[in-house]
C-alpha positions in Angstrom: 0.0 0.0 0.0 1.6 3.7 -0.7 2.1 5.9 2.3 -0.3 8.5 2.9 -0.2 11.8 1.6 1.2 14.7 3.9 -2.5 16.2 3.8 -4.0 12.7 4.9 -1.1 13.3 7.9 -2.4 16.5 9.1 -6.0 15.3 9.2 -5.7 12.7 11.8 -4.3 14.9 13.6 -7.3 17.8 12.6 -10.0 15.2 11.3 -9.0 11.7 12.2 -12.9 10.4 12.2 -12.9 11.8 8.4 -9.2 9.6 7.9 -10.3 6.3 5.7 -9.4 3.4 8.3 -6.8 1.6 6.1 -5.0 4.8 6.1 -5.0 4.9 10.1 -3.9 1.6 10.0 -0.8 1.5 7.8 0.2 4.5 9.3 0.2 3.7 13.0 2.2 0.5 12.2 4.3 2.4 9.4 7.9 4.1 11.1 8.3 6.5 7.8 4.4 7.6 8.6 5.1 7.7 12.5 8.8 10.4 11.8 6.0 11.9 8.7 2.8 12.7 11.6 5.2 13.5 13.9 6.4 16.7 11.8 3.5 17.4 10.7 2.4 17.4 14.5 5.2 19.9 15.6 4.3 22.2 12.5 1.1 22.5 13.7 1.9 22.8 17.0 4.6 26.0 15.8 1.8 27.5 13.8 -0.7 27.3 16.5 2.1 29.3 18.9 2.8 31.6 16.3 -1.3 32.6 15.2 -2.3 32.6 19.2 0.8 34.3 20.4 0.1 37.7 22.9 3.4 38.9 21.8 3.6 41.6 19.5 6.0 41.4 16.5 7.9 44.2 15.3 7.4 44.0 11.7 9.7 47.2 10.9 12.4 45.5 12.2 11.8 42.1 10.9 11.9 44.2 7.4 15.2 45.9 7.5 16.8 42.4 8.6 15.5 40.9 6.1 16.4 43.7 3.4 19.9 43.4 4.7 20.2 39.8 4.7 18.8 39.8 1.0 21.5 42.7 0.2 24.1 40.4 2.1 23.1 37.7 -0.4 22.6 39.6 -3.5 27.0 40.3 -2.7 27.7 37.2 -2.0 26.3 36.0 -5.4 27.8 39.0 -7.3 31.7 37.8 -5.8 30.7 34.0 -6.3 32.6 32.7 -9.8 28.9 31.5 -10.9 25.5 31.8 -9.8 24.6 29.3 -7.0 21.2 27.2 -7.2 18.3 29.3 -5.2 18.2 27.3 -2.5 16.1 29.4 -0.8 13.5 29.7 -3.3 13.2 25.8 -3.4 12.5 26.0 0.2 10.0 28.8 -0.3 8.1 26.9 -2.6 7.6 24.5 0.1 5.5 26.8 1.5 1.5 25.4 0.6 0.6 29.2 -0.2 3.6 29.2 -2.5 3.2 26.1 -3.9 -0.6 27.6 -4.9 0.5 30.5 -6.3 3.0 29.1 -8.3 0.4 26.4 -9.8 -1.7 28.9 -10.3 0.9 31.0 -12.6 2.2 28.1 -14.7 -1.3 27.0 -15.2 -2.2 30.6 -16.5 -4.2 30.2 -19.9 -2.9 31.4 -23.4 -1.2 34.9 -23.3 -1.3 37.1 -26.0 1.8 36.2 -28.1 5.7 35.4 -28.0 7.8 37.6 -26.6 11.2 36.7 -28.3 11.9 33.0 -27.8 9.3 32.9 -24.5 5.3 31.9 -25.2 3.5 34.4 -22.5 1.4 32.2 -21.1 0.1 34.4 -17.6 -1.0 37.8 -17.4 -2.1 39.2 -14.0 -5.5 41.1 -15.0 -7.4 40.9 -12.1 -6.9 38.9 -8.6 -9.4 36.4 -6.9 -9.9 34.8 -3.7 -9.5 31.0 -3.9 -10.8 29.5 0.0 -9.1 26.2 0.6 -8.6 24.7 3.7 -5.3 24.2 5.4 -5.7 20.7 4.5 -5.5 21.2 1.1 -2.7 23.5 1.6 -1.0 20.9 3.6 -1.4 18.5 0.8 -0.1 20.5 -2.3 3.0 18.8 -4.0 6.1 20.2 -3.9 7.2 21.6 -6.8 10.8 22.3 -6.2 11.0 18.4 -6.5 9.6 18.2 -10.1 12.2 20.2 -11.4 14.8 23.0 -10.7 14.3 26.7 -9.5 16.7 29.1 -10.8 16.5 33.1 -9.4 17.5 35.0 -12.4 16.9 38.6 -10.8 16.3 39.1 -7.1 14.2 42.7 -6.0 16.9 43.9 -3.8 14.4 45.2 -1.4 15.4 48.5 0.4 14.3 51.6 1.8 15.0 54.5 0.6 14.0 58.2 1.7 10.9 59.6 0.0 7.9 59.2 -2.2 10.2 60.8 -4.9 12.8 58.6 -4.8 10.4 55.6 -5.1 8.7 56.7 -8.2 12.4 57.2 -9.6 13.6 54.6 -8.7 10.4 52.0 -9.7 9.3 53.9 -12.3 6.0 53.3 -10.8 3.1 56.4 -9.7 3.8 56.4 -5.9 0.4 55.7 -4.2 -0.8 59.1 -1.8 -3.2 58.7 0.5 -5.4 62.0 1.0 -6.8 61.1 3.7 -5.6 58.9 6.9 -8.1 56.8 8.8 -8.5 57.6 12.6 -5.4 56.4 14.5 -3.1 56.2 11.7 -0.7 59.5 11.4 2.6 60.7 10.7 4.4 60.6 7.7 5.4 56.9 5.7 8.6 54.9 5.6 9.0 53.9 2.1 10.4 50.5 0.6 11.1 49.5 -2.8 12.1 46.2 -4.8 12.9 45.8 -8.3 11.6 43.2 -10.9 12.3 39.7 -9.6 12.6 37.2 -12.2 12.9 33.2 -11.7 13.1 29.8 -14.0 11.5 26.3 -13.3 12.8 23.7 -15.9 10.3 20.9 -15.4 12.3 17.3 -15.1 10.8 13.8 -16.1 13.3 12.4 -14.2 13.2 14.0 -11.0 9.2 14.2 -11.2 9.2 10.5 -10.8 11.6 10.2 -8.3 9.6 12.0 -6.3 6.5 10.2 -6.8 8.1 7.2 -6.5 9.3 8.2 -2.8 5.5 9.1 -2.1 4.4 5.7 -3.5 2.8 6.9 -6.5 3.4 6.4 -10.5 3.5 9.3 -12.8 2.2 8.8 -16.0 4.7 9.5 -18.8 5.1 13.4 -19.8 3.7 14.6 -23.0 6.0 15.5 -25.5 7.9 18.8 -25.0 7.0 19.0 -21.2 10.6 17.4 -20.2 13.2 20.0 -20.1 10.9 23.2 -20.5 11.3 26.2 -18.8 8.3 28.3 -17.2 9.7 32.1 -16.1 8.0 33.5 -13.4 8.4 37.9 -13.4 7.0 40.3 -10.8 7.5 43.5 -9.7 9.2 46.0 -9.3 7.3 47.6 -6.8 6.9 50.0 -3.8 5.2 50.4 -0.4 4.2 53.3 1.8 3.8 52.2 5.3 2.5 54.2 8.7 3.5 52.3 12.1 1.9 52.3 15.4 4.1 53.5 18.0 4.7 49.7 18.6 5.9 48.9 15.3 2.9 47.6 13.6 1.8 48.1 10.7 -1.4 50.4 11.0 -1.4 51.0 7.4 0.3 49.7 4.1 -0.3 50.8 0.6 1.7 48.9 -2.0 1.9 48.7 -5.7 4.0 46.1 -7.5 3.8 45.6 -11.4 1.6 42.3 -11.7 3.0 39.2 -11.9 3.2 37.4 -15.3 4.4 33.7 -16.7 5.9 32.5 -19.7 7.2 29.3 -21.6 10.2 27.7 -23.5 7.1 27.0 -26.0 5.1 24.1 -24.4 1.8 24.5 -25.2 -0.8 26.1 -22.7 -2.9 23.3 -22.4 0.2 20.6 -22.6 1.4 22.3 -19.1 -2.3 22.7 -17.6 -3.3 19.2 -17.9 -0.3 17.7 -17.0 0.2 19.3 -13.6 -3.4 19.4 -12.6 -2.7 15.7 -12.7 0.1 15.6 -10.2 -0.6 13.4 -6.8 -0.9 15.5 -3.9 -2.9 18.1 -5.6 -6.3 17.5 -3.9 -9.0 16.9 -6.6 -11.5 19.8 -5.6 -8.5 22.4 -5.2 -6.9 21.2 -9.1 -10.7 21.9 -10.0 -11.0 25.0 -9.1 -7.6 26.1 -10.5 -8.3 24.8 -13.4 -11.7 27.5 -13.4 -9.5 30.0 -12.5 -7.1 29.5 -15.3 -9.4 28.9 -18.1 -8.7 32.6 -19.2 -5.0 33.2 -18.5 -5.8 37.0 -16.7 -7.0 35.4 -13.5 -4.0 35.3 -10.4 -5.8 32.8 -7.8 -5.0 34.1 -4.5 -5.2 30.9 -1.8 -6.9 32.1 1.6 -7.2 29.7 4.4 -11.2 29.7 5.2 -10.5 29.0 8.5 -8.8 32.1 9.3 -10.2 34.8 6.7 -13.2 35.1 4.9 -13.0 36.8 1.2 -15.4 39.2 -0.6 -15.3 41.7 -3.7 -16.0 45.2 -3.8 -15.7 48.1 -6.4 -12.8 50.4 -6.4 -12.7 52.8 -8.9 -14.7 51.3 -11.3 -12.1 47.8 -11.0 -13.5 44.2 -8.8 -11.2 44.2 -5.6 -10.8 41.3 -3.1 -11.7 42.1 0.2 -9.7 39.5 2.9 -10.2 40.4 6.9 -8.9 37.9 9.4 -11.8 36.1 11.3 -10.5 38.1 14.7 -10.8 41.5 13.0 -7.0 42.7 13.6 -6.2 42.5 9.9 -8.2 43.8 6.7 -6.8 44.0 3.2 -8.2 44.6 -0.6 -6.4 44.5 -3.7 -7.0 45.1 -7.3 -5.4 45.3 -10.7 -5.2 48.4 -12.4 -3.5 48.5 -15.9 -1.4 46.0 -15.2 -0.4 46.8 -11.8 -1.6 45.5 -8.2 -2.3 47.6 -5.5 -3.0 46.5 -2.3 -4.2 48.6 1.0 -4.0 46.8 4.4 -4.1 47.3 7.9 -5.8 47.6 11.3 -8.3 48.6 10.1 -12.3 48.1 9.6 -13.2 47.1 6.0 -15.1 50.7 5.1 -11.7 51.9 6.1 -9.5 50.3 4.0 -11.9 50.6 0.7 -12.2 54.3 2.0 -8.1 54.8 1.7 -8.3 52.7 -1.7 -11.1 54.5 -3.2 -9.2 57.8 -2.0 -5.7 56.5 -3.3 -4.3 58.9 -6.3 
């Protein structure tokens, strides 16, 4: 019998009645399963701390270390004789949300046309919420193990002085807020990235290696799909943010220019059906994808239902996503304008947040 998938893992421990009973079986006399739950039971146990901690997290600071550390490593690169694998990145996409949101972009629909030797196949037009559970989350393959992740261009993400030196140096119209929401005051600190750019070469070879290691067969690649390269391109962007006198964030306004995909020349629908079919991807969460990437504009955005509920609204005549935490601390919307997201977040009530984005110039 193959092992269990990591999702099936994290629902005995959130769901074990809904857990088939061969599955509870093998895996409670299975010592691969046993070291498997048991990480899955401290990761839960670390996100639990982290979502019901009292503490409060100084964000700014958490910022500028991690600007410096990426400037660190953008120098180290820059001395090295040749570039090193993103190791990093193949971690990140580890991360379920990751993992969705780069599914999502390689299964964007037809683009528009080539763009030298590169097919477009993405365009960010407009965002949507997509609720999944953390289960499905859990569950989502890894796609750092089908293949290798290459960081071409890395945002170098820095601060820098003033709303003029953002627009200079992104080249983007620096979002001004005319009016601040009760609470929020002062002037905004000011951070900027530039485009990031990354490559995934899909490999036969290391796709079933990994299936193999979860006990499952892929089915043989469709021509062209072995050896392609998707590139992933976002940004650059900028981000005004007001802090409470705690560190906070009370208020962020960001714009970034939207996020687009394209390929070596596999065909659209070549790519689409192939990975929908990857094990691990839970059926109901490849079937919505696959809605949400009939047209190729859409840019799924993966919210866990158990911790935010999603809406839409009208800003400026464009559909915006509305996402608030179920404990009210945190509300956001975001939008795509002309091929740019903006985003407006905070402490804040929803009418206050659409009131700053409606407001934005």
């Amino acid at each position: 019998m193959r092992h269990p998938t990591d999702g099936t893992l994290r629902r005995l421990l959130d769901e074990p009645a809904g857990v088939p009973d061969d599955d509870r079986t093998h895996v409670a006399g299975c010592a691969q399963c046993l070291r498997g739950l048991s990480a899955v039971r401290e990761d839960a146990a670390a996100a639990t701390a982290a979502l019901s901690s009292a503490a409060t997290p100084d964000v700014d600071l958490a910022w500028r270390r991690f600007s410096a550390h990426v400037a660190a490593d953008a120098r180290g690169r820059a001395a090295a004789p040749a570039p090193a694998p993103a190791r990093r990145w193949r971690r990140a996409l580890r991360s379920p949300v990751a993992a969705a949101l780069g599914v999502a972009l390689v299964l964007g629909g037809a683009g528009a046309a080539a763009a030298a030797d590169w097919l477009q196949v993405f365009r960010t037009e407009e965002v949507a919420a997509l609720p999944v559970s953390s289960t499905d989350l859990v569950g989502l393959p890894d796609l750092s193990a089908y293949g290798e992740l290459v960081l071409v261009t890395e945002p170098g993400v820095h601060e820098v002085a003033d709303a003029a030196a953002a627009a200079e140096e992104t080249g983007l119209d620096v979002p001004h807020v005319d009016a601040l929401p009760a609470g929020v005051t002062g002037e905004p600190a000011y951070t900027v990235g530039g485009q990031a750019v990354a490559e995934f070469t899909f490999s036969a070879d290391r796709a079933a290696q990994a299936a193999a290691a979860a006990g499952e067969t892929l089915p043989p690649p469709p021509a062209g799909l072995d050896g392609s390269t998707f590139r992933l391109m976002a940004g650059p962007g900028v981000a005004a943010v007001w802090s409470e006198a705690r560190g906070v964030p009370a208020l962020v306004v960001a714009r970034v220019t939207a996020p687009s995909a394209f390929s070596s020349g596999v065909p659209f629908e070549t790519a689409r059906e192939y990975l929908l079919s990857l094990p691990g991807l839970p059926d109901e969460l490849a079937a919505q994808l696959e809605d949400f990437t009939a047209d190729g504009t859409t840019l799924p955005l993966p919210v866990p239902a158990e911790l935010a509920t999603s809406s839409t609204a009208d800003v400026g005549g464009h559909e915006a996503t509305v996402l608030a935490t179920r404990d009210g601390t945190v509300t956001g919307v975001v939008w795509v304008e002309d091929g740019v997201v903006t985003g407006v977040a905070g402490s804040l009530s929803e009418d206050e947040v659409l009131a700053v984005a409606r407001g934005l110039r």
